[in-house]
Backbone bond lengths (Angstrom), bond angles and torsions (degrees), N, CA, C in turn:
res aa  C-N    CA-C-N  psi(-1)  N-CA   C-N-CA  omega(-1)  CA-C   N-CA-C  phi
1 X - - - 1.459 - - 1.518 109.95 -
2 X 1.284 123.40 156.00 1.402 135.76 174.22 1.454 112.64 -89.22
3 X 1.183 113.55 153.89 1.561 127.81 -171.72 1.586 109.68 -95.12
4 X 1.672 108.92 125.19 1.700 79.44 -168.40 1.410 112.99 -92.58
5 X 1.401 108.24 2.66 1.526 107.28 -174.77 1.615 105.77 -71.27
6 X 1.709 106.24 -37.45 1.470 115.85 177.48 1.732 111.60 -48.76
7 X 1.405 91.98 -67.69 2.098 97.74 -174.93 1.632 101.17 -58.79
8 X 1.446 123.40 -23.33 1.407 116.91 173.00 1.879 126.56 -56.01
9 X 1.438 95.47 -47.45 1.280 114.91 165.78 1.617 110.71 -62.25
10 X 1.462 136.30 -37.73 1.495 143.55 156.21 1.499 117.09 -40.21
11 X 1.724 113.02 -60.61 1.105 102.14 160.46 0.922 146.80 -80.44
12 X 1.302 134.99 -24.08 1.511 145.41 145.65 1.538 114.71 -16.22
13 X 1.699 108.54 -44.64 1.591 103.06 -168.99 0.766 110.43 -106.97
14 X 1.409 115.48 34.15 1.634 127.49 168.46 1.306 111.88 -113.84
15 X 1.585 109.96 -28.67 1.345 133.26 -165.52 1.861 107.21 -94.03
16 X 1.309 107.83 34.75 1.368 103.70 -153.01 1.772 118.46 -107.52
17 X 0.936 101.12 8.38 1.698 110.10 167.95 1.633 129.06 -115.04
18 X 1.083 99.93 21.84 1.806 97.28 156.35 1.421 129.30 -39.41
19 X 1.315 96.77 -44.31 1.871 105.33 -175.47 0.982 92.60 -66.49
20 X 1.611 135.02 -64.99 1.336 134.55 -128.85 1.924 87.71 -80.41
21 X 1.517 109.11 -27.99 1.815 87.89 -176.80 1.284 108.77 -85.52
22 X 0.937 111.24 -21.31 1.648 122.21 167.88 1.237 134.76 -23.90
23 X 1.374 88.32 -39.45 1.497 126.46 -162.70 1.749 115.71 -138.56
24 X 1.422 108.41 8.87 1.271 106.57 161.75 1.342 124.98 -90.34
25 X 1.656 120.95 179.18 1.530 116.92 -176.28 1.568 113.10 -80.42
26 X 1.516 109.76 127.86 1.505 93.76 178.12 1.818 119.73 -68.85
27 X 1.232 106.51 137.23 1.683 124.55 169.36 1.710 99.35 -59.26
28 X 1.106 124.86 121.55 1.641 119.39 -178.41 1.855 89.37 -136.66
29 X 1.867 99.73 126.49 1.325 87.17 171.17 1.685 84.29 -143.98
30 X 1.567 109.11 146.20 1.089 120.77 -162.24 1.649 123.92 40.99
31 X 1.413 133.44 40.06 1.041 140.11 158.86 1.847 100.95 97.88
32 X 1.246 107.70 6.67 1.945 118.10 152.27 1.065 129.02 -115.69
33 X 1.589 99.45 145.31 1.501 107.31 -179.17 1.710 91.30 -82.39
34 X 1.392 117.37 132.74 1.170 145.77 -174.39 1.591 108.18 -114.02
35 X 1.611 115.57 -44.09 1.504 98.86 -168.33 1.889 91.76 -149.88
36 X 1.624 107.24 -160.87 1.154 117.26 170.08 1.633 104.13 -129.32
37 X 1.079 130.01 142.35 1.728 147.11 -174.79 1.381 98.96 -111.19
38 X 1.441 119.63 111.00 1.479 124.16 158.69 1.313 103.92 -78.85
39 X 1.376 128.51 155.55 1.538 140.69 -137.09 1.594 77.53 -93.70
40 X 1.302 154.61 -45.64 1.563 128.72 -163.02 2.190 100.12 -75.48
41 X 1.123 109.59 -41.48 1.261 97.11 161.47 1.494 130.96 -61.02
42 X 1.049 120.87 -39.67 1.652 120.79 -179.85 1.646 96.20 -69.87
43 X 1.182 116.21 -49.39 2.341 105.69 170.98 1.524 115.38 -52.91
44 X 1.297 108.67 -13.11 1.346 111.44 -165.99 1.814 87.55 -105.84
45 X 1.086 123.81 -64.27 1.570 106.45 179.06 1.056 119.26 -40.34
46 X 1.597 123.86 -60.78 1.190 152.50 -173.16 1.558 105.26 -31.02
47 X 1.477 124.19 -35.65 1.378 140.59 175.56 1.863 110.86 -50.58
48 X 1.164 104.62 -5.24 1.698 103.35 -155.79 1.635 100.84 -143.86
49 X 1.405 112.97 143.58 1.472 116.60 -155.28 1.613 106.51 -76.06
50 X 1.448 113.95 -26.00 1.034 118.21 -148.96 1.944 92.25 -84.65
51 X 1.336 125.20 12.91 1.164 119.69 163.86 1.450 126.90 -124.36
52 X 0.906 131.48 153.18 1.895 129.96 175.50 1.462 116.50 -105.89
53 X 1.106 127.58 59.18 1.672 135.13 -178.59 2.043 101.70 -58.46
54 X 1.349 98.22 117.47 1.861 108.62 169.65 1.834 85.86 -128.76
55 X 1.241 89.69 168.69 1.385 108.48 -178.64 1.510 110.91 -69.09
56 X 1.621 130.91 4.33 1.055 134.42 174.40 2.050 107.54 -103.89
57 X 0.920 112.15 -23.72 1.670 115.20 -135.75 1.567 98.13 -163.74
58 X 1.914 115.37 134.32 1.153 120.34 139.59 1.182 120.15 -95.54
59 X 1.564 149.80 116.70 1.014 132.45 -166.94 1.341 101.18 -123.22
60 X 1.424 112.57 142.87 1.263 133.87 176.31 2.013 104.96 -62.27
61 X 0.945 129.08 106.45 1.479 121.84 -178.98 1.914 109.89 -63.57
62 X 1.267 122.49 128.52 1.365 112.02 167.43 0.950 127.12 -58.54
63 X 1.235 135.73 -12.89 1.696 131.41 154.65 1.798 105.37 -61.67
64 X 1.136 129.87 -0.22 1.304 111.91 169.35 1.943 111.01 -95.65
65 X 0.914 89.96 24.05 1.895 99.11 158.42 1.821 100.87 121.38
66 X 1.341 98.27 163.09 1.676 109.99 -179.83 1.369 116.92 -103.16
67 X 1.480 100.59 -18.24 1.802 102.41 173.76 1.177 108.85 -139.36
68 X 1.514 121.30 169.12 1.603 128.97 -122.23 1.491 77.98 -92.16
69 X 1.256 145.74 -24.86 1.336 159.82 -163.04 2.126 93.42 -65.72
70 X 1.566 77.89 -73.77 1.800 73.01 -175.27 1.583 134.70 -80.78
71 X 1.618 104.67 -10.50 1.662 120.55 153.59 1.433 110.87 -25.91
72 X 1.512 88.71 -72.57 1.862 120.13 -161.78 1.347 107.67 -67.28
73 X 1.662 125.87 -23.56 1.174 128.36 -178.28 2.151 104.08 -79.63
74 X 1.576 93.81 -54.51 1.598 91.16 -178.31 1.778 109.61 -52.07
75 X 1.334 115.19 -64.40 1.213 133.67 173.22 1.776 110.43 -20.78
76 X 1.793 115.67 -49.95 0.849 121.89 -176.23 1.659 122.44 -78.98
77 X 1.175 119.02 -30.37 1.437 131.62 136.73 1.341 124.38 -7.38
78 X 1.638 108.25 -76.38 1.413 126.89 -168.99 1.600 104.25 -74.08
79 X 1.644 121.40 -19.58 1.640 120.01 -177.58 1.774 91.31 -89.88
80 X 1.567 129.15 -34.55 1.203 102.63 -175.43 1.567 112.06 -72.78
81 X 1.011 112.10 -15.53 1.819 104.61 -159.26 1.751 89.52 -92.02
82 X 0.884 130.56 -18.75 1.472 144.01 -173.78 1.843 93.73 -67.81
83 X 1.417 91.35 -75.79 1.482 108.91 -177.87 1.947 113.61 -49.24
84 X 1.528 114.29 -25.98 0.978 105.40 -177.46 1.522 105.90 -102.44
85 X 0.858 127.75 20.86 1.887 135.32 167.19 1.623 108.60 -120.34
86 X 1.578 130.06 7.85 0.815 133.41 136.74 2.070 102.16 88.55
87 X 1.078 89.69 5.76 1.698 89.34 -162.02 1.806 103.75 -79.67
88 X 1.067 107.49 -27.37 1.896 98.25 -171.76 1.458 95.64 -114.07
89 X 1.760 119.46 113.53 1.126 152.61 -156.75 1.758 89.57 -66.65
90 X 0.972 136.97 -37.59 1.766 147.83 -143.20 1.621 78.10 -78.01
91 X 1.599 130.68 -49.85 1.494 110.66 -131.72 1.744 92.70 -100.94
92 X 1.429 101.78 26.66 1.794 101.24 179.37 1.250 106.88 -94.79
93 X 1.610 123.44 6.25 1.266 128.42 -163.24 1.740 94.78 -115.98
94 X 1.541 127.67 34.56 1.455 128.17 -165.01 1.383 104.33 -67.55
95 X 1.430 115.81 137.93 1.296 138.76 -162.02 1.226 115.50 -108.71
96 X 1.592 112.00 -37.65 1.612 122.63 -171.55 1.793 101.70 45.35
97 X 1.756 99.01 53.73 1.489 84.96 167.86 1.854 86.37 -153.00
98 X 1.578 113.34 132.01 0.970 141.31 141.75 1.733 120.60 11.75
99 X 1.323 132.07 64.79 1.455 105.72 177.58 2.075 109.53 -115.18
100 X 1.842 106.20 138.42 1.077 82.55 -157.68 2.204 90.28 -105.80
101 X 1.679 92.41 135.57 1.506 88.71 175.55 1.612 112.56 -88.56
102 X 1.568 98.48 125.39 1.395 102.08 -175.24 1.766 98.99 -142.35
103 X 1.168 118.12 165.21 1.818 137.47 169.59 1.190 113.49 -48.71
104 X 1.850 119.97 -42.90 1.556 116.95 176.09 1.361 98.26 -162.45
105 X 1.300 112.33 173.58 1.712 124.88 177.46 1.862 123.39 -31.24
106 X 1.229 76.53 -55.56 1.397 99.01 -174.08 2.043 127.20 -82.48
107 X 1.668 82.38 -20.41 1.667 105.14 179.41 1.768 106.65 -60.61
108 X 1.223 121.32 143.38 1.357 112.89 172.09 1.377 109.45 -82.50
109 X 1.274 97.89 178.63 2.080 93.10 -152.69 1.474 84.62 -112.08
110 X 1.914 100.28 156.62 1.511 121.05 -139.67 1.918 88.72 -117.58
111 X 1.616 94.84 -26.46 1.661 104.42 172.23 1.239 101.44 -157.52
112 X 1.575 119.78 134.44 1.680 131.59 148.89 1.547 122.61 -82.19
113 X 1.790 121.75 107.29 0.972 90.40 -160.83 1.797 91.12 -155.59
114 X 1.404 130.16 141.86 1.191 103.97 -158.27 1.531 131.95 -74.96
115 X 1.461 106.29 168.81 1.362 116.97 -153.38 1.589 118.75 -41.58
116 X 1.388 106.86 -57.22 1.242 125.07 -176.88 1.376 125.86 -32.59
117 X 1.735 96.59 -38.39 1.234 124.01 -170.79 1.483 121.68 -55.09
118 X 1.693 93.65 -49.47 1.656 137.67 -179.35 1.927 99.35 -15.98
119 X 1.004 89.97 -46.70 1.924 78.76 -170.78 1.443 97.29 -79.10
120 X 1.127 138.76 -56.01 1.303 120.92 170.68 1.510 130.56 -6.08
121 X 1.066 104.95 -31.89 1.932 109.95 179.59 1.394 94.00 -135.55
122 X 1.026 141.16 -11.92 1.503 114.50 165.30 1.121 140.51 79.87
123 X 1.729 96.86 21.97 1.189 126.75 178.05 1.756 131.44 -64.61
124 X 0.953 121.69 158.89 1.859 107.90 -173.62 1.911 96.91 -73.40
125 X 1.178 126.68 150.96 1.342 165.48 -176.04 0.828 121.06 -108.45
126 X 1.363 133.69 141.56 1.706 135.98 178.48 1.366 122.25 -151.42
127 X 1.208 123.91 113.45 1.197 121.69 -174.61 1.098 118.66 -109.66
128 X 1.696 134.41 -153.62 1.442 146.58 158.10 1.388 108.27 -143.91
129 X 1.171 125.85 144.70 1.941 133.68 167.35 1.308 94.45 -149.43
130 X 1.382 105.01 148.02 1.420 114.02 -164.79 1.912 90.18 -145.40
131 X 1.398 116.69 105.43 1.316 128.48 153.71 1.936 120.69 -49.97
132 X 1.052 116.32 106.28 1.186 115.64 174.07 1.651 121.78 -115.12
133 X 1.562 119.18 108.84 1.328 129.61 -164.48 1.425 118.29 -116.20
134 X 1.284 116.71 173.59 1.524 101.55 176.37 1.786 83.21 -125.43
135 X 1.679 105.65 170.85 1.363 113.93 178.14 1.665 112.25 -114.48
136 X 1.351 96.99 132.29 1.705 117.27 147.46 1.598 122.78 -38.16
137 X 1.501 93.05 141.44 2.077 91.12 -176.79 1.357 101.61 -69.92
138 X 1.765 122.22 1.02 1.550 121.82 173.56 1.629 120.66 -88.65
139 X 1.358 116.65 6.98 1.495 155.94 -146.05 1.473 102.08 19.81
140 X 1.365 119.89 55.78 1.216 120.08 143.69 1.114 133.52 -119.18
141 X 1.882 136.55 161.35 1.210 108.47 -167.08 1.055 145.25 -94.89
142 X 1.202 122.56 128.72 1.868 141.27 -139.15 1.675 90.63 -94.52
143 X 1.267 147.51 -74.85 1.437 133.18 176.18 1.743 105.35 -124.15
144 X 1.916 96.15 163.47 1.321 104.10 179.70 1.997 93.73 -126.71
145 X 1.513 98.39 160.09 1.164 123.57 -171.99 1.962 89.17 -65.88
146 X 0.804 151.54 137.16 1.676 145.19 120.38 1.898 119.12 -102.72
147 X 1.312 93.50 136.23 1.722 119.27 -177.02 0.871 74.92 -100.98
148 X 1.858 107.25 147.31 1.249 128.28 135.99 1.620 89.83 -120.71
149 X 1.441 77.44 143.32 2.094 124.98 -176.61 1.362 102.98 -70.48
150 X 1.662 98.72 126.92 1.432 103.68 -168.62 1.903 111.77 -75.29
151 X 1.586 99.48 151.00 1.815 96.13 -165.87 1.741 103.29 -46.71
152 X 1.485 118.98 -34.08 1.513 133.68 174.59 0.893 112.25 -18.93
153 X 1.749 124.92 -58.05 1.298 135.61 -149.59 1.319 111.60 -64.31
154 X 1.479 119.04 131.89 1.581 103.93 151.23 1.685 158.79 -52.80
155 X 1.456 86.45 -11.37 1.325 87.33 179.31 1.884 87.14 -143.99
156 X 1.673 89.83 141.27 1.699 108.34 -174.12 1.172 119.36 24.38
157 X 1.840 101.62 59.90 1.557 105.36 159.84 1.555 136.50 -38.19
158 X 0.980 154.38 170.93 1.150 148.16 167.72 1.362 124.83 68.30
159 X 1.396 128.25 -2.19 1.531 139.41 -147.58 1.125 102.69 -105.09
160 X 1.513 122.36 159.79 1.491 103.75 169.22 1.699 113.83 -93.99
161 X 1.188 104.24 -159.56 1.392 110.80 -165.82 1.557 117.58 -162.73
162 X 1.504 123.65 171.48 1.459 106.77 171.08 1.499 101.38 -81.23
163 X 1.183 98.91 -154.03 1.994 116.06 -172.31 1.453 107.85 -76.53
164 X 1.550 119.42 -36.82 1.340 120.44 172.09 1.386 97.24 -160.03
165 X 1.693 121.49 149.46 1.107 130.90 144.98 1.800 115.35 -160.24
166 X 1.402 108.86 167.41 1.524 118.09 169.98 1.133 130.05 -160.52
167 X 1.390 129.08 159.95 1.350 121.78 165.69 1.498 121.39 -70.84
168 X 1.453 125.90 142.38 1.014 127.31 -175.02 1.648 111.96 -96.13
169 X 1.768 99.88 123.72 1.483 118.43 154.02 1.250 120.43 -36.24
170 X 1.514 108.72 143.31 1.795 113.81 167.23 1.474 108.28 -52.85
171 X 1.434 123.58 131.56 1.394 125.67 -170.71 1.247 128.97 98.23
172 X 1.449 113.89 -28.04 1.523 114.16 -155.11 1.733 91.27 -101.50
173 X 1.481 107.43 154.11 1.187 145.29 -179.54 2.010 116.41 -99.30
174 X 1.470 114.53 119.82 0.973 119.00 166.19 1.011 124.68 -18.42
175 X 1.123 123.23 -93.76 1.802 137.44 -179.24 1.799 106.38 -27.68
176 X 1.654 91.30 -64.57 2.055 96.00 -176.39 1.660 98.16 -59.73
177 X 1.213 143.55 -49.42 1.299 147.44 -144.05 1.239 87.84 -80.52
178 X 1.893 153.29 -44.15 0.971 153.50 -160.55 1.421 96.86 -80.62
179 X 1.667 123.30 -60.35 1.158 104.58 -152.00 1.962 101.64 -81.35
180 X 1.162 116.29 -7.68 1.234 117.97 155.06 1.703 133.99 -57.69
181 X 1.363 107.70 -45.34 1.455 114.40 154.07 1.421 118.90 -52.91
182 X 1.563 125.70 -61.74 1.431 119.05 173.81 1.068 108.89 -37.86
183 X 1.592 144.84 -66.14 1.286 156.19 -134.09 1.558 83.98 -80.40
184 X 1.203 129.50 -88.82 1.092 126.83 -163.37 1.812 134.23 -68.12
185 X 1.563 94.57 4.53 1.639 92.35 -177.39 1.306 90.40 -122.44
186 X 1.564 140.34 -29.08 1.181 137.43 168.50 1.650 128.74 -112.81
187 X 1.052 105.35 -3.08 1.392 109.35 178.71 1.388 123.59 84.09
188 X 1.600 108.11 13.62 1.699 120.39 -175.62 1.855 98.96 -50.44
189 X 1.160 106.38 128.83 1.727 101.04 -171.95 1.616 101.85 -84.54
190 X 1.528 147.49 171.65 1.260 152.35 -137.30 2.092 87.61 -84.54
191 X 1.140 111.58 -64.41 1.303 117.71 -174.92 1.691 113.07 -28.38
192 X 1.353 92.78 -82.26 1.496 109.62 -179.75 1.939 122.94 -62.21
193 X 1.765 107.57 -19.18 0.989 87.12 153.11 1.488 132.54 -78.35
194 X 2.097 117.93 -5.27 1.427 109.69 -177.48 1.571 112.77 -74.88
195 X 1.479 117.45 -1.79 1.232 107.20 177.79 1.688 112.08 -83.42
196 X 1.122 114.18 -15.26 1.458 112.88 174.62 1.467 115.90 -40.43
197 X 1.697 117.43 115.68 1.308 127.05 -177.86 1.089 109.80 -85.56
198 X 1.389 129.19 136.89 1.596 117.33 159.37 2.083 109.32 -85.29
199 X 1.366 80.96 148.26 1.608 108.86 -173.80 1.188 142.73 -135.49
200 X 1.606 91.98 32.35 1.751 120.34 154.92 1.427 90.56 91.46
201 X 1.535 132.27 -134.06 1.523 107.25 -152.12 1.987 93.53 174.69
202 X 1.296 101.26 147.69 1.919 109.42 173.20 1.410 109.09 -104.11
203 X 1.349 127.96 159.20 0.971 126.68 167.64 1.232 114.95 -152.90
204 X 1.494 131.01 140.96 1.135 149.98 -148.07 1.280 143.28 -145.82
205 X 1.679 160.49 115.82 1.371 133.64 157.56 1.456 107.66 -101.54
206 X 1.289 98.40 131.25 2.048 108.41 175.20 1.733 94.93 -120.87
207 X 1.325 91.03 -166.36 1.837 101.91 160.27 1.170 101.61 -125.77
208 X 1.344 134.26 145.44 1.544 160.30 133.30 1.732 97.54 -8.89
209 X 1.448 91.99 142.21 1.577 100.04 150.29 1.413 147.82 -6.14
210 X 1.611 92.96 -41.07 1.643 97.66 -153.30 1.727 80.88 -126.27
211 X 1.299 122.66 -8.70 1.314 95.41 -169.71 1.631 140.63 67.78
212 X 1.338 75.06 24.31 1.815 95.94 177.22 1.218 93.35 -127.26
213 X 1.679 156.29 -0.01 1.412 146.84 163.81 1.364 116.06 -133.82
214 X 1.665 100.98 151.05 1.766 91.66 164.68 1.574 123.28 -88.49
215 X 0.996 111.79 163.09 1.452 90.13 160.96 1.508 108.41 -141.25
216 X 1.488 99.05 125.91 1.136 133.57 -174.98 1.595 117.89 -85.22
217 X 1.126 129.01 79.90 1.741 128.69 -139.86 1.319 100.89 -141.07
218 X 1.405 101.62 131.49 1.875 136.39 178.98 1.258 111.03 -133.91
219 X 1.330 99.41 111.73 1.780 112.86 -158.59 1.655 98.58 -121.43
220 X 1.117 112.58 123.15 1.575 120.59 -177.33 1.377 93.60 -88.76
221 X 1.391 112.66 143.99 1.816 120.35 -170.75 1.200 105.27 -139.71
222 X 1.468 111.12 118.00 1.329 115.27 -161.32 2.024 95.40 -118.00
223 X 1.474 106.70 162.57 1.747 96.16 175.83 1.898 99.95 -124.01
224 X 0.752 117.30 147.31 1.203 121.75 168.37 2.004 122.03 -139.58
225 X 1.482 97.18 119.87 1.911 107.95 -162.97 1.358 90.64 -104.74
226 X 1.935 94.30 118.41 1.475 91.26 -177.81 1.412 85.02 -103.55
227 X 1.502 114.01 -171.55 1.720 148.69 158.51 2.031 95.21 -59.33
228 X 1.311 91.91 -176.28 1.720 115.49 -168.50 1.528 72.33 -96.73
229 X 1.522 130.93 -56.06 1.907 130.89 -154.21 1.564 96.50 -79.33
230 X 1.466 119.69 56.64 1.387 117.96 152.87 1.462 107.05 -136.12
231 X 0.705 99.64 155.47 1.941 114.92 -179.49 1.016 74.58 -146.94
232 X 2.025 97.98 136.79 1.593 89.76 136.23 1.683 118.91 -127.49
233 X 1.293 110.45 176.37 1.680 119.40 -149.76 1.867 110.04 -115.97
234 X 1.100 100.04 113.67 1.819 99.51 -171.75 2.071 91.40 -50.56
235 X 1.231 99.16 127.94 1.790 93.32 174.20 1.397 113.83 -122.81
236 X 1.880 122.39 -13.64 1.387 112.10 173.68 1.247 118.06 -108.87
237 X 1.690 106.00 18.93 1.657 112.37 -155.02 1.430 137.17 68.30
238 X 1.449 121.55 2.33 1.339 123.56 -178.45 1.456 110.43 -88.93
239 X 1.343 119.42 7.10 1.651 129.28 -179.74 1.842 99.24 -128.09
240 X 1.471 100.13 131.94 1.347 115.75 168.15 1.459 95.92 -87.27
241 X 1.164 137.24 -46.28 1.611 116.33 -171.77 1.496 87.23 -175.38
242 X 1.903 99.95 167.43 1.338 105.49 -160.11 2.091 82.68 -125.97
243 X 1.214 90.98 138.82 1.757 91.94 160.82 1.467 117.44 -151.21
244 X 1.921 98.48 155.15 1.289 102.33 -161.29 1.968 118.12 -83.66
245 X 1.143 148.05 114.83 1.193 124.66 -122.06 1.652 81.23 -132.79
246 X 1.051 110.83 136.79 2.440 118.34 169.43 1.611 80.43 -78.79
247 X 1.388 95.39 147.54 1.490 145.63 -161.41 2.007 84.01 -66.67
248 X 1.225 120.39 -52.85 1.576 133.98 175.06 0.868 111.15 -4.50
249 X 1.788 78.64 -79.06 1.714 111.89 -139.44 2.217 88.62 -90.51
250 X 1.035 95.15 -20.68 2.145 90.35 168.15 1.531 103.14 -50.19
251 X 1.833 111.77 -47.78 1.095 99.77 -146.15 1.541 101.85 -107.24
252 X 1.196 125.16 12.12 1.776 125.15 170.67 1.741 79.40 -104.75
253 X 1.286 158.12 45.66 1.621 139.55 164.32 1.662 76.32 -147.13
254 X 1.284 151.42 -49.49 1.617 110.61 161.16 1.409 129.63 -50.35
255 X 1.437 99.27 -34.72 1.994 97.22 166.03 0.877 117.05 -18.92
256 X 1.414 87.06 -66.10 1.537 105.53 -145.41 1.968 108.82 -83.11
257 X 0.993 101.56 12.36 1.384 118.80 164.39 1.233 136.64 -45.12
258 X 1.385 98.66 -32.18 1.726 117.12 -159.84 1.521 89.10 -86.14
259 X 1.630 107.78 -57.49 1.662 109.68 -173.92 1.088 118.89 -72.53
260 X 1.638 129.25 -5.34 1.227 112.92 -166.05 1.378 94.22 -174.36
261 X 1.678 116.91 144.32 1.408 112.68 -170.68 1.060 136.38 -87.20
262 X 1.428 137.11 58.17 0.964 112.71 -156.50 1.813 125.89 -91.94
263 X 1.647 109.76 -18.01 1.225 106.55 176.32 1.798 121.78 -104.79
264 X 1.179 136.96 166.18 1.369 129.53 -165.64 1.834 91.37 -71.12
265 X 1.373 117.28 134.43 1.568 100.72 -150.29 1.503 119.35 -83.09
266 X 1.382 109.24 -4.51 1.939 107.04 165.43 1.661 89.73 -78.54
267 X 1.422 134.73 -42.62 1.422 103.10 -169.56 1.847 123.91 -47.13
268 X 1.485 86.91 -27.89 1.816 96.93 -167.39 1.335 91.76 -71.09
269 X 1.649 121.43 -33.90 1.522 106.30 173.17 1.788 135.57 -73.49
270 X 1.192 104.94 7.25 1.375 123.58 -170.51 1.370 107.25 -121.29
271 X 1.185 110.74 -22.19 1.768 111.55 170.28 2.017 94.41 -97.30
272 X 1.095 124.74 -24.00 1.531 100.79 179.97 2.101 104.86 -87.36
273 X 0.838 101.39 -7.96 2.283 121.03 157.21 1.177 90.74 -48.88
274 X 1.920 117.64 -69.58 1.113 116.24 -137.22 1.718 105.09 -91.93
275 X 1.136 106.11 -18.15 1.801 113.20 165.33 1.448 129.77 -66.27
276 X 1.400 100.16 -31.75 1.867 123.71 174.71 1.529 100.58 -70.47
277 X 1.318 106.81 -58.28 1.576 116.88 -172.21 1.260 107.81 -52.63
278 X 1.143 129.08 -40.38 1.658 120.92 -135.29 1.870 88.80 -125.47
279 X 1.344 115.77 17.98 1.262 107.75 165.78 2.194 103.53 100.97
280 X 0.764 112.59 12.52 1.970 92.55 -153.89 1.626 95.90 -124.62
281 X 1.773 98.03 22.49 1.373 108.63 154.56 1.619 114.31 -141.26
282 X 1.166 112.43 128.61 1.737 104.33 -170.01 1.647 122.20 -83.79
283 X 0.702 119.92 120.33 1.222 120.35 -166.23 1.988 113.47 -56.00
284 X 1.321 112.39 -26.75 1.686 113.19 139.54 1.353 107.33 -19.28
285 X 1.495 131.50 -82.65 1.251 150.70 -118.53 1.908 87.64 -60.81
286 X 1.009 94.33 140.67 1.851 103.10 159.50 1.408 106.73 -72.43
287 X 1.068 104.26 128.88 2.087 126.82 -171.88 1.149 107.06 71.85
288 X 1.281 144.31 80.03 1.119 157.85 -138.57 1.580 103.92 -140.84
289 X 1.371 108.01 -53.68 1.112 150.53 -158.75 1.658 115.40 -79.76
290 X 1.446 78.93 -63.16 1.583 118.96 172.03 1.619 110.88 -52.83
291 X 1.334 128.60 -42.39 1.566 159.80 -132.85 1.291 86.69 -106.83
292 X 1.863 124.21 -55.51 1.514 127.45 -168.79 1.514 100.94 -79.42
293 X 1.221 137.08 -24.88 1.347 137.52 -172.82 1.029 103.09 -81.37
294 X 1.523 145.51 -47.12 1.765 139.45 -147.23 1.449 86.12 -95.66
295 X 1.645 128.62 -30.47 1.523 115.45 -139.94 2.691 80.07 -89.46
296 X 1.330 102.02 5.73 1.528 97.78 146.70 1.287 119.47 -137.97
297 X 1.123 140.98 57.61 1.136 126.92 -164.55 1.414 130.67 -125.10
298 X 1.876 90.27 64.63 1.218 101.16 -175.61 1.478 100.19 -168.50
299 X 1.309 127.99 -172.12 1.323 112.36 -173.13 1.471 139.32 -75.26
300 X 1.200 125.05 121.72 1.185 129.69 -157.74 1.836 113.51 -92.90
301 X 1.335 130.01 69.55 1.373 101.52 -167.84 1.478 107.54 -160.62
């Protein structure tokens, strides 16, 4: 079994920028707060007309367009010329994929604008990770699949990871966006990805990489129990190799998380979900409690 005070300390230092959004400038576009601006991003907007930075607020000015079409177009302007003078470390990670900043899941988006960008304003995030295990003749789960992230990647090369996950595109839907990740980062074939369960979800604010964004992140967590006759196969290149790991040794290498890095660090928070859930923390344990509260403790919506 896992220690929950240990995976507590895991999530915690993932969970570690409340103050700083707390206390950041609100993103206001068309008369909403949309995101939070850490002070090296709001100097860095602040550079360009189409915003009004006060010590409260970056606000998008309404002369930078009337519909979400020409928002996202000005907006997108000021991230390429940004990105092409090399100065904000976040936009070296370019995605050429769609992210839309909006208030909640379901809210229509206030700007479309690309991903990379996303911490820049500090908008809420949404992902999918999907745990994939095989079962014990005790039908519980006996090992999980772990990726480690190819050195390629831009962000926390080398790290491990679950079996599949991603951030979700403007438009896209949990369920399709998951079983799309399996398929293409592990090779889950159409069948076996329809058994993928969803399994409720973490939520979080950290900072980015570079320490120029927050990230404000709601990750849908899905589990999926394959057979022994699955392998799965890195297929878009974002996996150096896949291995089959005892339930144990998963949960003494999130431990060991806190001291030392070894997994991309929301994964360690989505595998200590999946340790609470599935029994491989006892509810005895001191922080138990504590462990179910942080692994949401932040906005859910």
């Amino acid at each position: 079994s896992a220690c929950a005070r240990a995976l507590l300390d895991v999530v915690r230092a993932n969970n570690n920028a409340a103050a700083a959004a707390s206390s950041a400038r609100a993103f206001v576009v068309d008369g909403t707060t949309v995101g939070r601006v850490l002070p090296k991003s709001a100097a860095a907007l602040g550079r360009y007309a189409i915003f009004d930075v006060s010590e409260e607020a970056v606000t998008l000015r309404g002369d930078a367009g009337a519909t979400l079409e020409e928002r996202s177009k000005a907006v997108t302007e000021v991230i390429c010329d940004l990105r092409a003078e090399g100065s904000v470390p976040m936009l070296d990670g370019w995605r050429d994929e769609a992210f839309a900043v909006r208030t909640s899941f379901f809210a229509p988006p206030s700007l479309v604008v690309e991903r990379a960008a996303a911490g820049l304003f500090g908008a809420p995030a949404y992902g999918v990770f999907v745990n994939c295990y095989t079962e014990g003749a005790d039908g519980r789960p006996a090992s999980m699949w772990l990726a480690r992230r190819a050195k390629s990647k831009p962000t926390w090369p080398g790290l491990l990871d679950c079996l599949a996950a991603g951030g979700m595109a403007a438009g896209e839907m949990p369920l399709g966006a998951i079983r799309k990740e399996a398929a293409e980062e592990a090779g889950v074939p159409p069948r076996l990805a329809g058994a993928i369960q969803p399994a409720g979800g973490v939520c979080y604010t950290g900072f980015d990489e570079t320490g120029w964004a927050l990230k404000r992140d709601v990750l849908y967590t899905f589990d999926l129990r394959c057979g022994d006759d699955f392998v799965p196969r890195a297929v878009d290149g974002e996996v150096e190799e896949f291995s089959l790991t005892p339930m144990d040794e998963v949960a003494r290498l999130v431990e060991r998380q806190a001291g030392e890095r070894l997994f991309k660090p929301n994964v360690a928070v989505v595998i200590a979900d999946f340790l609470l859930r599935r029994g491989f923390v006892s509810p005895d344990d001191d922080g138990y409690l504590e462990l179910l509260a942080e692994l949401r403790n932040a906005e859910l919506r």
